[in-house]
N, C-alpha and C positions, 0 to 999 in steps of 0.2 A: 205199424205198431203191432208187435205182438204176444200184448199183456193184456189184461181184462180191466175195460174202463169202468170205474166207479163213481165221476162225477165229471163235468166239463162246464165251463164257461169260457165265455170270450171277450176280448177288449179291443177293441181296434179289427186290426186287420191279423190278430195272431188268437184261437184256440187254444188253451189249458184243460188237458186229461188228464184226473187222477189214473193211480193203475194200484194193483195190489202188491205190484215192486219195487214199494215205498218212493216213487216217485211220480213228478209231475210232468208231462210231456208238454213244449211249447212247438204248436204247427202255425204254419203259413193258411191262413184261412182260404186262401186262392187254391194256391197248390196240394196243402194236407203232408206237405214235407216237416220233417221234426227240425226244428231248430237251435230247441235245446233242451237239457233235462235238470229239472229244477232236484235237486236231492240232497236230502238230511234228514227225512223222516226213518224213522228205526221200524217201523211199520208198515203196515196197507195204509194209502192213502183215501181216507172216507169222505171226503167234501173240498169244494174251495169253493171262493166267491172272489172276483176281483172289481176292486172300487178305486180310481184314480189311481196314480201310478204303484197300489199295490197290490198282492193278492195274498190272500189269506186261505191256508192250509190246515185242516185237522185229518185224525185217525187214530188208528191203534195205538200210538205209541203213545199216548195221552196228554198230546201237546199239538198246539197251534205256531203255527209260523207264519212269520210275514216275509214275503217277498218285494223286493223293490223289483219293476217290471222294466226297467230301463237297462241295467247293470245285471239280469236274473241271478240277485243272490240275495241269501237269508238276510234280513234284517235283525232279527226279535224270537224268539223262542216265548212261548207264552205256556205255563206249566200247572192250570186250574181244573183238569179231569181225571186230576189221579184216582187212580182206580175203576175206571168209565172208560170206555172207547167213546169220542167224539164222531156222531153221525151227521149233524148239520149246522151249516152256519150262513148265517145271514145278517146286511146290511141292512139297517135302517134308520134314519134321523142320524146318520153322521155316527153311530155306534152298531159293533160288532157283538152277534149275539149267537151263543153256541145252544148245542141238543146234544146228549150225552146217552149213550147206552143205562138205563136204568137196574138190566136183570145182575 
């Protein structure tokens, strides 16, 4: 890979890199081979978190995506940091919670 990672998580046996090439790299946790690139974001990508079969994406472009991790394609566009860059997001109790650039 070679973009600069900004966030990663993992699910199974496959790693998720954000990168600031507005996209999401999917590797083989074994090997570190790309398998695929998750892309829609208009921006850098600033965080993801994956929770059963999905994963959740924010950044610059002031939106959240959901990923189906089975098919890697967008589900949902979710569009509530207008005007905020999205820095983090996290699961908990079964609900999705973002962190916004305040300045």
């Amino acid at each position: 890979m070679d973009s600069q990672l900004w966030d990663y998580c993992s699910s199974g046996v496959k790693i998720y890199c954000a990168d600031k090439n507005h996209s999401i790299k999917v590797l083989d946790a074994v090997t570190l081979d790309e398998i695929a690139s998750l892309d829609g974001h208009l921006d850098r990508v600033n965080a993801i978190v994956a929770h059963g079969n999905s994963l959740y994406s924010g950044g610059n472009d002031n939106s959240i995506r959901v990923w189906n991790l089975t098919t890697n394609s967008s589900e949902a566009t979710l569009s509530y940091h207008v005007g905020n860059w999205l820095f983090g997001l996290a699961i908990f109790g079964g609900k999705l919670y973002s962190g916004m650039d305040m300045v």
